[in-house]
C-alpha positions in Angstrom: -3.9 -4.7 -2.9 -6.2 -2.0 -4.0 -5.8 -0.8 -7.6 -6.4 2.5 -8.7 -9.3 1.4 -11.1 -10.8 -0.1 -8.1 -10.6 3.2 -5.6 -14.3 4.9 -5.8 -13.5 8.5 -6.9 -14.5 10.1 -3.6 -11.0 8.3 -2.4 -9.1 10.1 -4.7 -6.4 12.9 -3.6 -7.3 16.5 -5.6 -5.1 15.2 -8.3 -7.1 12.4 -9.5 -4.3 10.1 -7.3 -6.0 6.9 -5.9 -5.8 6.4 -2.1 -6.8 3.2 -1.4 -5.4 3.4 2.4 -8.4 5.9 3.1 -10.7 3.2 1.0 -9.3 0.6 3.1 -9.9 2.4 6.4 -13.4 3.4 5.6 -13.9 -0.1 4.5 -12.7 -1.9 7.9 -14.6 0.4 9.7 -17.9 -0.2 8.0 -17.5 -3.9 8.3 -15.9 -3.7 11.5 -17.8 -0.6 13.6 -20.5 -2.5 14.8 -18.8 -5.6 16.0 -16.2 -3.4 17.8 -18.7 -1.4 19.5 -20.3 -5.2 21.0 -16.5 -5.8 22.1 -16.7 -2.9 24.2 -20.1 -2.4 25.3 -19.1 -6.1 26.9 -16.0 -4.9 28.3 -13.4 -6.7 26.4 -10.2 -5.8 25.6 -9.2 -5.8 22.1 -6.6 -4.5 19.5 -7.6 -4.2 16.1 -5.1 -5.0 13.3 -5.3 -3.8 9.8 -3.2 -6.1 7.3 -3.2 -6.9 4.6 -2.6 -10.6 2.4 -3.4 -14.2 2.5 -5.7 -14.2 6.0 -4.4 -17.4 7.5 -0.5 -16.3 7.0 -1.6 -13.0 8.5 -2.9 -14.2 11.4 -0.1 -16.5 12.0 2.3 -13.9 11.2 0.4 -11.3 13.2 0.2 -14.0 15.9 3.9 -14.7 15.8 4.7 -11.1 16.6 3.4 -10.7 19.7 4.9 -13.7 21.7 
């Protein structure tokens, strides 16, 4: 979880309101973007999941949902 202290203030709404949602998007993407962009120049399918928690529960959990 992203707290309001820790959302840069270019993330914030015109109300001073945090938005760590946009943070966390902009965030994935940065880290992200250039390993997607291998996936697909290789031709690979993929689907990219955004969660958030304790990484090896979210995988299983993620895992979990799609069987």
């Amino acid at each position: 979880m992203v707290t309001k202290k820790e959302v840069p203030e270019k993330y914030r709404d015109i109300h001073g309101d945090a938005l760590p949602e946009h943070y966390n998007q902009d965030l994935f993407r940065r880290a992200l973007g250039p390993l997607m962009k291998k996936i697909e120049a290789a031709g690979l399918k993929y689907e990219g999941i955004v969660e958030v928690g304790d990484p090896a529960k979210v995988i299983i959990k993620t895992r979990n949902r799609g069987e």
